[in-house]
VEXDREN-2710 file (C-alpha; in Angstrom, 1 decimal):
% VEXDREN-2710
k/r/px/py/pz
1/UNK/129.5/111.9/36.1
2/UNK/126.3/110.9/34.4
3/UNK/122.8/112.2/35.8
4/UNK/120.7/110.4/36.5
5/UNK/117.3/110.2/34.7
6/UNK/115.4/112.4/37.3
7/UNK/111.8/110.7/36.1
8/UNK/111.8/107.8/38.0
9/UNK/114.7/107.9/39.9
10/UNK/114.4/107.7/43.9
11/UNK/116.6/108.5/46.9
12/UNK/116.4/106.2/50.2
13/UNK/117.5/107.7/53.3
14/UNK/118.2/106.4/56.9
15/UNK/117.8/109.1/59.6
16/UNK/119.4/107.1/62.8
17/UNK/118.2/109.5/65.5
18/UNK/118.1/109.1/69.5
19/UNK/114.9/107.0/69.9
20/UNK/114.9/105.0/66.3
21/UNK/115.3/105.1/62.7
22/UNK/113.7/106.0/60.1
23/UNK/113.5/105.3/56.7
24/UNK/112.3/107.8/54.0
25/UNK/111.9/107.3/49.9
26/UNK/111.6/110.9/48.3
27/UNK/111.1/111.3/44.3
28/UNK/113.6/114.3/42.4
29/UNK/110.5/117.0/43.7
30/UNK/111.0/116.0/47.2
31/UNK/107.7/114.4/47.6
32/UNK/107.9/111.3/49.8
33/UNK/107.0/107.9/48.2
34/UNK/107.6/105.9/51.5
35/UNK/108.6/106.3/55.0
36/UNK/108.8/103.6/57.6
37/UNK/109.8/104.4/61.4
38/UNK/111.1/101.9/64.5
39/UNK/112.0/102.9/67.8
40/UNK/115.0/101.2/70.1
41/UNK/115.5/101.0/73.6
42/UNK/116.8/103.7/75.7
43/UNK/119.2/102.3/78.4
44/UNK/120.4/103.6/81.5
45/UNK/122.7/101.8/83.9
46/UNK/123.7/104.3/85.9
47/UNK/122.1/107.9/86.7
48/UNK/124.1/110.2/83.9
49/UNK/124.7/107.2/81.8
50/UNK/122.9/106.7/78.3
51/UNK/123.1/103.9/75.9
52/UNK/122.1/102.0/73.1
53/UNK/122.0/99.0/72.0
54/UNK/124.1/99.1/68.3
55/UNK/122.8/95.7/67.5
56/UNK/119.1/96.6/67.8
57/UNK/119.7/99.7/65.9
58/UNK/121.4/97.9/62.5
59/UNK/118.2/95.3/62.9
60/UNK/115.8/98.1/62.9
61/UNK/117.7/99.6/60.2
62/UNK/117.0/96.6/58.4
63/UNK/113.3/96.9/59.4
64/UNK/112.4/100.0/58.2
65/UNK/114.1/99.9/55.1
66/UNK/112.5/96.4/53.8
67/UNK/109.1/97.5/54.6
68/UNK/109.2/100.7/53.2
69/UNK/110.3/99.3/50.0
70/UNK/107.4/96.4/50.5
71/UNK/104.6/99.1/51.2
72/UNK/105.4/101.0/48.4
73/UNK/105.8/97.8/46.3
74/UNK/109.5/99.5/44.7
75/UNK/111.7/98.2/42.5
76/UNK/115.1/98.6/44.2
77/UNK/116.2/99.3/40.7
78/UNK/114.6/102.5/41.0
79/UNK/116.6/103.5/44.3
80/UNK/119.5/105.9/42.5
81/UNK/121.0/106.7/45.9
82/UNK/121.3/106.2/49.6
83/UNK/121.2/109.3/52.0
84/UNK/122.2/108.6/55.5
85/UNK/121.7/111.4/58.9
86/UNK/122.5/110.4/62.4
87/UNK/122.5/110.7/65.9
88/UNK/125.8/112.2/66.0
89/UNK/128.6/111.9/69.0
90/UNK/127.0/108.5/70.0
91/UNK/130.4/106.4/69.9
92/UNK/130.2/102.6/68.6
93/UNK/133.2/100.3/68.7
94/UNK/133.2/97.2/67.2
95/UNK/135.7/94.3/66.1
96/UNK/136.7/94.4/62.3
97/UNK/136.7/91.2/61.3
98/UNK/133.0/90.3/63.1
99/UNK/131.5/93.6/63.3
100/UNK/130.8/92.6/66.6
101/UNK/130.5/95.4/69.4
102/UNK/132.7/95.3/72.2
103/UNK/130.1/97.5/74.4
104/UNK/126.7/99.1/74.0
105/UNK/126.6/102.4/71.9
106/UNK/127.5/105.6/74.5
107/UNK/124.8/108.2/73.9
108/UNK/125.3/111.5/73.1
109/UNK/123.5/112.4/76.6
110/UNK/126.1/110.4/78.3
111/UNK/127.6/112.4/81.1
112/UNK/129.6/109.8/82.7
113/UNK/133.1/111.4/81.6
114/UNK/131.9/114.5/82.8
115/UNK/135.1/114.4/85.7
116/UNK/137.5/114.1/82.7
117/UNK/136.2/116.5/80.9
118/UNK/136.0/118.8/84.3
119/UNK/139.9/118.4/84.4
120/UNK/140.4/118.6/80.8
121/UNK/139.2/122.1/81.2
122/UNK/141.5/122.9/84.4
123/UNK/144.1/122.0/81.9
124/UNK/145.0/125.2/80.1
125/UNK/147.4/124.0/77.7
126/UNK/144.6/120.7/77.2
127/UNK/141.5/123.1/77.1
128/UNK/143.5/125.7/74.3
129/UNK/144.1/122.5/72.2
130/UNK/140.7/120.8/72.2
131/UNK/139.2/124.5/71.1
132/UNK/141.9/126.3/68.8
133/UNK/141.5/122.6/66.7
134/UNK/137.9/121.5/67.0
135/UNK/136.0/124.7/67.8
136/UNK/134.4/122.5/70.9
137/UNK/134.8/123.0/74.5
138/UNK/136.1/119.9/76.8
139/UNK/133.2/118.1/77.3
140/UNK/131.1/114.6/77.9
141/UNK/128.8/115.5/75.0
142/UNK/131.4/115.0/72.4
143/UNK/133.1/111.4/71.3
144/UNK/136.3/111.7/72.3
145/UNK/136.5/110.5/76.2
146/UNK/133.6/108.4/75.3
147/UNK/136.0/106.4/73.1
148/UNK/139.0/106.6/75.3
149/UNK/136.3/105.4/78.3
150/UNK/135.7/102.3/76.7
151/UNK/139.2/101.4/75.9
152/UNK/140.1/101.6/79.1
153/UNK/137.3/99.7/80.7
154/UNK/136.0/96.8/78.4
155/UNK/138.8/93.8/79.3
156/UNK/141.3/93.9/76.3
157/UNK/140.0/96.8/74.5
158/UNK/143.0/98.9/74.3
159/UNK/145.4/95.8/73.1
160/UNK/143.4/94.6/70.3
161/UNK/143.0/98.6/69.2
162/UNK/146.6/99.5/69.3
163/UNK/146.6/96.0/66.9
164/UNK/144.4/97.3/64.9
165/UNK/141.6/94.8/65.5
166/UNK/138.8/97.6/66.5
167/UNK/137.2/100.0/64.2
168/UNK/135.6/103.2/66.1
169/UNK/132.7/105.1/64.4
170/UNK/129.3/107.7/65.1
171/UNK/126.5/105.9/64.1
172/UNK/126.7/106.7/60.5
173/UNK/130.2/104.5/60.1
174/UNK/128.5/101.8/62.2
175/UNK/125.7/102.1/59.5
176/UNK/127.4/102.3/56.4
177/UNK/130.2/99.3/57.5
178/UNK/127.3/97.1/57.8
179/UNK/125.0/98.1/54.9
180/UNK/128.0/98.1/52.5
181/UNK/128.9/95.0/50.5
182/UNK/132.4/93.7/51.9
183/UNK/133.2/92.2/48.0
184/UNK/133.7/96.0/47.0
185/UNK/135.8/97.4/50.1
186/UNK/139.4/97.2/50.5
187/UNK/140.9/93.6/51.4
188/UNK/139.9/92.1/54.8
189/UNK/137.6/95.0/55.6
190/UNK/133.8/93.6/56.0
191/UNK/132.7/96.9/55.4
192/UNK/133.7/100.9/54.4
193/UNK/134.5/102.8/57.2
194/UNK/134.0/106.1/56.5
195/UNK/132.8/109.2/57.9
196/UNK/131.9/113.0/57.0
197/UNK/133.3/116.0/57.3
198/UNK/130.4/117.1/59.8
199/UNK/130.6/113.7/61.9
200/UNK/134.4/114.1/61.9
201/UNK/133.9/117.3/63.6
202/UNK/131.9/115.9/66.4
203/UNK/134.4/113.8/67.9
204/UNK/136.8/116.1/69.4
205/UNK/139.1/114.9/67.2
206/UNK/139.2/116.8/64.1
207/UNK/141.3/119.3/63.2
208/UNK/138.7/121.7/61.2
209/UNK/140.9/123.7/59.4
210/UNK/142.7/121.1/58.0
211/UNK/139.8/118.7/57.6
212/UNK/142.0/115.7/58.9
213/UNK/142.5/113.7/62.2
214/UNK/144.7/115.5/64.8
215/UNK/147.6/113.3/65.6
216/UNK/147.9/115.9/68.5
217/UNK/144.3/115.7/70.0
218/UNK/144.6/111.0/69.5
219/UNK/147.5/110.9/71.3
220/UNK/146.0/113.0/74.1
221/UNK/143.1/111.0/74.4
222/UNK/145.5/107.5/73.8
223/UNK/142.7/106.7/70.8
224/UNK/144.6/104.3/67.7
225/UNK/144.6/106.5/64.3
226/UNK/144.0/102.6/63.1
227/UNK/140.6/102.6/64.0
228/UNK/139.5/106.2/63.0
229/UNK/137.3/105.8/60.2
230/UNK/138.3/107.7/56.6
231/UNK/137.3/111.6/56.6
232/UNK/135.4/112.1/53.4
233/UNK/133.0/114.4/52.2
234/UNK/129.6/115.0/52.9
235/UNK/127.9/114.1/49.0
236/UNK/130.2/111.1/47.7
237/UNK/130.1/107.3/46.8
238/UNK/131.2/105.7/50.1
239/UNK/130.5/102.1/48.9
240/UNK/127.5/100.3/47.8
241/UNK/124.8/98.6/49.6
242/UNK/124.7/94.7/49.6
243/UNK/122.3/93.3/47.3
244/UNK/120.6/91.3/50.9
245/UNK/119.7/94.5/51.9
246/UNK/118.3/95.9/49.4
247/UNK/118.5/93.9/46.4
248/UNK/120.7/96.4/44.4
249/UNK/123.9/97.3/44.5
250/UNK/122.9/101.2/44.9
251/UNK/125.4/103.7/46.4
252/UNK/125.6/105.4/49.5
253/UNK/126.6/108.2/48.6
254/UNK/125.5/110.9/51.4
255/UNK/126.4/111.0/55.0
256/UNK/125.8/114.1/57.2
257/UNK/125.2/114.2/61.3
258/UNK/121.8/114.8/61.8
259/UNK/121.4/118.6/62.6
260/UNK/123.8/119.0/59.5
261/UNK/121.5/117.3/57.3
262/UNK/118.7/119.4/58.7
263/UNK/120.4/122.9/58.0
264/UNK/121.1/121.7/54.4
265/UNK/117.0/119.8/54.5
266/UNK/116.3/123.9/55.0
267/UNK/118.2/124.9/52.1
268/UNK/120.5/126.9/54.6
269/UNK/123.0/127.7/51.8
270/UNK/124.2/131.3/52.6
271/UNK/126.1/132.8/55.2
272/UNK/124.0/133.5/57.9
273/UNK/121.1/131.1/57.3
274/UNK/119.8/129.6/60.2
275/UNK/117.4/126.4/61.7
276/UNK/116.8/125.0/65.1
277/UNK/115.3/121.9/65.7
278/UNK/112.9/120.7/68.2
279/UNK/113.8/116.9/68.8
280/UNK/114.7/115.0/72.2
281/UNK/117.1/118.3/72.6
282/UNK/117.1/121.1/70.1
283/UNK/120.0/122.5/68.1
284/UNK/120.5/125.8/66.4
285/UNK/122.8/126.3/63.5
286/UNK/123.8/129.4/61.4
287/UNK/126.1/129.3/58.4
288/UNK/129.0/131.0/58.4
289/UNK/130.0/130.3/55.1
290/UNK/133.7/129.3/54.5
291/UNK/135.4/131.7/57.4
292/UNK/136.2/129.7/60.3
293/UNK/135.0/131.7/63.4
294/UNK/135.6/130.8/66.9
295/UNK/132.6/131.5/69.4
296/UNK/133.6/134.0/72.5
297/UNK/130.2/133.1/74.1
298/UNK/129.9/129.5/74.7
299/UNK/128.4/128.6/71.2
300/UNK/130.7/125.6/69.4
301/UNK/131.9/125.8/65.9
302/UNK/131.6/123.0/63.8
303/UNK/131.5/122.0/60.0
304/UNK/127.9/122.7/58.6
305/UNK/128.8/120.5/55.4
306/UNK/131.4/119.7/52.8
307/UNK/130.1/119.1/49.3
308/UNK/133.4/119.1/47.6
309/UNK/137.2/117.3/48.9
310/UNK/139.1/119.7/50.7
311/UNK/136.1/121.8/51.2
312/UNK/133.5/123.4/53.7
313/UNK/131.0/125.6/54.8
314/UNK/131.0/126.4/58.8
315/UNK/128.8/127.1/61.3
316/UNK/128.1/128.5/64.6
317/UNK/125.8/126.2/66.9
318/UNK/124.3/126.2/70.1
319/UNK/123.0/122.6/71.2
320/UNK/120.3/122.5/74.2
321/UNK/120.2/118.7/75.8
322/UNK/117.0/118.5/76.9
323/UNK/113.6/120.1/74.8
324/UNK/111.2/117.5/73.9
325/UNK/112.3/115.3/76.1
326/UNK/111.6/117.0/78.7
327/UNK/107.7/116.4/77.8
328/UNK/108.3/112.7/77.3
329/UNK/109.4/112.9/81.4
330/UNK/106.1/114.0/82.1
331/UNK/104.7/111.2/80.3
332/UNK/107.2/108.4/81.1
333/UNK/108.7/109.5/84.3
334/UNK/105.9/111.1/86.1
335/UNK/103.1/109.0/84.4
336/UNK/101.4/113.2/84.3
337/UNK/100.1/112.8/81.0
338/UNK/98.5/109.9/78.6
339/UNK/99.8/111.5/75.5
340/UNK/102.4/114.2/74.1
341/UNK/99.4/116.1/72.9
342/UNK/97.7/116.8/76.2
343/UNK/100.8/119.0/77.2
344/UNK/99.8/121.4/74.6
345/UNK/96.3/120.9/75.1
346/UNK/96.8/121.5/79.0
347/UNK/98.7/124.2/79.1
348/UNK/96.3/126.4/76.5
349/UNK/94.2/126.6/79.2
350/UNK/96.2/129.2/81.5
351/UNK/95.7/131.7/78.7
352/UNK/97.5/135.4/79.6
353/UNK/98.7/134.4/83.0
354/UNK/100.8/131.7/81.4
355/UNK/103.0/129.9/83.8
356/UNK/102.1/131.9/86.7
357/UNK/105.5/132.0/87.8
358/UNK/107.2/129.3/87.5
359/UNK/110.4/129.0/85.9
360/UNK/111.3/125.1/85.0
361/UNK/115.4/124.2/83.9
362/UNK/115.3/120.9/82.8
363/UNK/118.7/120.5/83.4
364/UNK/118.5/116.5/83.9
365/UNK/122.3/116.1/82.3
366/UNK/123.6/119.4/82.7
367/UNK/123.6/122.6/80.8
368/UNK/124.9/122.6/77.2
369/UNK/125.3/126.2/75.3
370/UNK/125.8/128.6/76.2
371/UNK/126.4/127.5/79.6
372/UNK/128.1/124.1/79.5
373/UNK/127.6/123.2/83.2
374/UNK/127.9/119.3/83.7
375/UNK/126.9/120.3/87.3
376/UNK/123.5/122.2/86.8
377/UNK/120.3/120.0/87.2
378/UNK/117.2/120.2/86.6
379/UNK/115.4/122.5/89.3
380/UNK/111.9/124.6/89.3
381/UNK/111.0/127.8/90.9
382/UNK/108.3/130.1/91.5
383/UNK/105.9/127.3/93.2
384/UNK/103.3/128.3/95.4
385/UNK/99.7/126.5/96.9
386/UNK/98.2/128.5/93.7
387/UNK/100.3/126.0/90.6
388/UNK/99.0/123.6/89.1
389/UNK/99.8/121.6/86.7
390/UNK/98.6/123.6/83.6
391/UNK/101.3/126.0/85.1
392/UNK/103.9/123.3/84.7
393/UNK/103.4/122.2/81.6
394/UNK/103.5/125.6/80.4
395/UNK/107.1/126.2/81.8
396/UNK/108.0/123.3/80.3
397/UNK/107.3/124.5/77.4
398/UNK/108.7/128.0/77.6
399/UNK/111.7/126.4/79.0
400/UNK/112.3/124.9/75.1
401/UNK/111.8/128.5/74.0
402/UNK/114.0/130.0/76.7
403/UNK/116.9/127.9/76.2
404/UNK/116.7/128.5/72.2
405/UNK/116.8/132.4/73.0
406/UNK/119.9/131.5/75.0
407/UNK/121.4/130.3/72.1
408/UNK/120.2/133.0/69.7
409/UNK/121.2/135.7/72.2
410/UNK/124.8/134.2/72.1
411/UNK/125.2/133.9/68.5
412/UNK/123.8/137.4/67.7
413/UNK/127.1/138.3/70.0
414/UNK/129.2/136.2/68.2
415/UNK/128.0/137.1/64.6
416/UNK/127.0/140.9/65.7
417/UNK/123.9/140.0/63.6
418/UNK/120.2/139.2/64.7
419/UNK/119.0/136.3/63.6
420/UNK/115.5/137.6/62.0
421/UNK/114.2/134.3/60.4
422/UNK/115.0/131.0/61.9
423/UNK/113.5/128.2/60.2
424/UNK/112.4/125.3/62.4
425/UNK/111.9/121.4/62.0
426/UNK/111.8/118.6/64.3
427/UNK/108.8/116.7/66.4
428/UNK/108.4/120.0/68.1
429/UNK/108.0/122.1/65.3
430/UNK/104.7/120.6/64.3
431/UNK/103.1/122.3/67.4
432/UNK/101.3/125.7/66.2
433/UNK/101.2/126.9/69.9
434/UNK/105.2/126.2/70.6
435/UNK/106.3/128.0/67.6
436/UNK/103.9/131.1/68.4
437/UNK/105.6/130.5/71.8
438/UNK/108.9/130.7/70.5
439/UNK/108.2/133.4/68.1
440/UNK/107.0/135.7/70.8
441/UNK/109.5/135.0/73.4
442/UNK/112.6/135.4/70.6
443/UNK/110.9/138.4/68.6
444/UNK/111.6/136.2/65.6
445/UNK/109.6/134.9/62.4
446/UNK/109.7/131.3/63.2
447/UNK/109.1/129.5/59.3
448/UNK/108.3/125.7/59.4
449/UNK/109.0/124.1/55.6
450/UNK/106.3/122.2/53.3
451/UNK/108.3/118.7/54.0
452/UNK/108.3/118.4/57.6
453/UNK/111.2/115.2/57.3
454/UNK/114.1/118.2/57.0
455/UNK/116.8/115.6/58.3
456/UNK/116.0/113.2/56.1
457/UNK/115.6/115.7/53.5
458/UNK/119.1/117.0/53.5
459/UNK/120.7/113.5/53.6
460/UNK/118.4/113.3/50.2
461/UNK/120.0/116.3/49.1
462/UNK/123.1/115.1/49.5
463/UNK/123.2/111.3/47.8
464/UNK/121.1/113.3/45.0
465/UNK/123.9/115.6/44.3
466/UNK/126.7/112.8/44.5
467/UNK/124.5/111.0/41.7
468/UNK/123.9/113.9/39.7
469/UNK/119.8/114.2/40.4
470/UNK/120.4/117.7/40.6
471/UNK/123.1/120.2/39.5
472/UNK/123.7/122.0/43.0
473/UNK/122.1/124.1/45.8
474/UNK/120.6/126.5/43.7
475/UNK/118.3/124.2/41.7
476/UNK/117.8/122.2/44.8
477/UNK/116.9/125.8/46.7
478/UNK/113.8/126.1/44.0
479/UNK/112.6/122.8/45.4
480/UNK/111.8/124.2/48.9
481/UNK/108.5/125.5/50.0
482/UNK/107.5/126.7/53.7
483/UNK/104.5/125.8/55.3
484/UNK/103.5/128.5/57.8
485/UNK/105.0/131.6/58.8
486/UNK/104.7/132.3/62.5
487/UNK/104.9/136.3/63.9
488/UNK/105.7/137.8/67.1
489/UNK/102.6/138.9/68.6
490/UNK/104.0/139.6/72.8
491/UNK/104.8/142.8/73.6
492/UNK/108.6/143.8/74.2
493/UNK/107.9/144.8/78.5
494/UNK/106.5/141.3/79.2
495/UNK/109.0/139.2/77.0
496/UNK/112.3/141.0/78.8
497/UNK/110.3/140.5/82.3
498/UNK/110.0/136.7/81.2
499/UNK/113.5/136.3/80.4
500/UNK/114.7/138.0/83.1
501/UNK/113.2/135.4/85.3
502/UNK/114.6/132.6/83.5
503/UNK/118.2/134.2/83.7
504/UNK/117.9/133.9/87.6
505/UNK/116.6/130.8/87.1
506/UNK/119.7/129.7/85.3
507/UNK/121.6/131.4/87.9
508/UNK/120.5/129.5/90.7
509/UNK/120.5/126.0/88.7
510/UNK/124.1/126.1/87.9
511/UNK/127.1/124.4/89.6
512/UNK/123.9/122.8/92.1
513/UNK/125.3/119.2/92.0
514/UNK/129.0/120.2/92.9
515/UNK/127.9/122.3/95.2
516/UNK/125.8/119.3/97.3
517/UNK/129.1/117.3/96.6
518/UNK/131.2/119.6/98.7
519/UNK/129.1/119.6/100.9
520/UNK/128.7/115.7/101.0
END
């Protein structure tokens, strides 16, 4: 391959995350030229359902990236690349030939298999097959009964798949199928449909060692091989966008789920790297280089990235469903605040006594790692005629801190290392008084990067490496600069009285719905 002339070369990226899409333009120094941002609807039919709408998202995908490219007045000839990160798990399905979907996108959040999954793991022989293959426990979170849920309730959706008339994908396949010009795909196909090696392994459907689709794990599910999309990996020409969109026939060239991209945005190259970030839930990853190790305390593994064919890095993650979004529920839900900033704001003002008590488990979907209870729900304790609500919003902020020391505390078993430096990114990472939270409640330096976009970042990283812009992760670790460095400052008798507190809080939250049920 040819490099690219670095000077005035750019990289697009499309970072498809839970509440919209963004598009970023970076230069070769990782400075950002552009960025445009649109939010989609959140639906919910049903309590414990999520969805989207997969049609709104491609049209604000179209949104973003033509104004981007008209603010910063770009020649598209100047776009070398295109990066794309997702919203992973969320399952689309769609018909081939129209590229229309049969039903809205199932979120991520989507609990609504939560039964199947709940018997899935009664089933030992089931539950050994799902982990010893994709390092992920039975559950709702993942793709898999998602898929199979909507082939067996959409009228005629599991005929025309067996026929081969449906194409499943996360929303990085949905994205790239549409962007890509149908006059350069195979015969009959309107678009490429492809996915990565960190997607793949998202689905529940992956064999990770092998890098392929289980036949085993399709046929348990009844899911078509016929509309999986093609594994590939993660930095590699998957097609080229139609000249409509963008007015160039640039490739795409890098694909990576979206906490993925963000581990390699952090130049998280080496074993035992690690990132968390703070978005509607927050997700912690730590490289385990190329040994494939199974968690023994609830953490999943998955594929971190895959740069070359036939090869990948791991990692160990714990994923936490709800962390900023459990401020937006103050704001949205309970109409408790105007803004996300007054959370902060408010609960500075309880100073040492902090929450006063109150322990908050904002388990509104369940409990993912290291717990993964479907049945745990969101509960508060500790409530007397002295809280108020600075005391709340306090909790809920320590409750994003808590959970992330759950996951830490896990992986430290797992890896029989502490994790002394976790670098952080996300919406939440921008707050000063969260990460001196989370600093002093995990006894960790907590080091937030220069370019705050890490997501986007990494799925720049990627397409740029396909292309040639640079020659590989060490140059690209030389790019990378942090922003602040954030010490723990609590003492070590009040942070293990805190914690303790939160473990009984966990204790009492979980199994709470199937408990009322029985009783019911």
């Amino acid at each position: 391959m040819v490099p690219v002339a670095r000077s005035d070369k750019l990289i697009l990226t499309l970072d498809q995350g839970t509440t919209g899409s963004r598009c970023t333009i970076f230069d070769s120094e990782c400075n950002i030229i552009s960025r445009e941002y649109a939010e989609h609807r959140q639906i919910f039919p049903r309590p414990g359902w999520v969805e989207h709408g997969p049609l709104e998202i491609w049209e604000k995908i179209r949104l973003v990236i033509k104004t981007a490219m008209q603010k910063s007045r770009l020649d598209p000839k100047k776009i070398a690349a295109v990066g794309i990160a997702n919203q992973r798990e969320t399952v689309v399905v769609w018909e081939k030939k129209s590229l229309r979907p049969i039903y809205n996108a199932i979120v991520w959040q989507d609990a609504r298999t939560s039964k199947r999954c709940a018997d899935l793991l009664k089933d030992e022989e089931a539950r050994r097959l799902i982990s010893s293959k994709t390092g992920l426990p039975p559950y709702s979170y993942f793709s898999a009964t998602k898929i199979e849920w909507i082939l067996d309730h959409v009228p005629e959706a599991r005929k025309k798949a067996e026929r081969g008339e449906l194409a499943f994908g996360n929303m990085d396949a949905w994205i790239i199928c549409n962007l890509t010009d149908s006059k350069k795909v195979k015969e009959n196909d309107r678009g490429s449909h492809v996915t990565d090696y960190t997607n793949a392994s998202r689905t529940m459907l992956m064999d990770i060692r092998r890098l392929t689709w289980s036949d085993e794990l399709l046929e348990l599910f009844r899911i078509p091989e016929i509309m999986m999309p093609e594994i590939r990996p993660s930095s590699e020409i998957y097609g080229y966008v139609d000249q409509k969109f963008l007015g160039s026939g640039t490739p795409i060239c890098g694909d990576l789920g979206d906490q993925q991209a963000a581990l390699v945005g952090q130049v998280c190259f080496n074993k035992g790297d690690a990132k968390n970030t703070y978005g509607t839930g927050a997700f912690l990853l730590q490289n385990l280089g190329s040994e494939l190790k199974f968690s023994n305390h609830g953490l999943l593994t998955t594929i971190a990235y895959g740069l070359e064919k036939g090869k990948c890095n791991y990692a160990l993650e714990g994923s936490v469903a709800v962390a900023g979004a459990v401020v937006k529920w103050f704001k949205d839900n309970l109409g408790m605040i105007n803004s996300i900033e007054e959370v902060e704001a408010t609960a500075k003002s309880v100073g040492k006594e902090g929450s006063a008590g109150i322990y908050f488990v904002p388990a509104f979907t369940g409990l993912f790692a290291p717990h993964w209870d479907p049945y745990a729900r969101g509960s508060m304790f500790g409530l007397t005629l002295y809280s108020q609500r600075s005391h709340l919003f306090q909790a809920a902020l320590e409750s994003i801190c808590f959970q992330t020391r759950d996951v830490v505390e896990a992986m430290s078993r797992d890896t029989r290392n502490q994790i002394r430096v976790l670098k952080v990114d996300g919406g939440g990472s921008m707050s000063d008084y969260l990460m001196q939270l989370q600093s002093n409640l995990l006894r960790t330096r907590i080091v937030r990067p220069a370019v705050a976009e890490t997501t986007s970042l990494g799925a720049a990283f990627a397409a740029g490496l396909a292309v040639g812009m640079w020659s590989g992760t060490k140059e690209i670790e030389k790019i990378w600069k942090a922003e602040r460095i954030y010490k723990p400052k609590m003492n070590a008798r009040d942070r293990d009285r805190l914690y303790a507190g939160w473990n009984e809080a966990i204790r009492r939250t979980k199994g709470w719905l199937s408990e009322i049920e029985e009783v019911v």
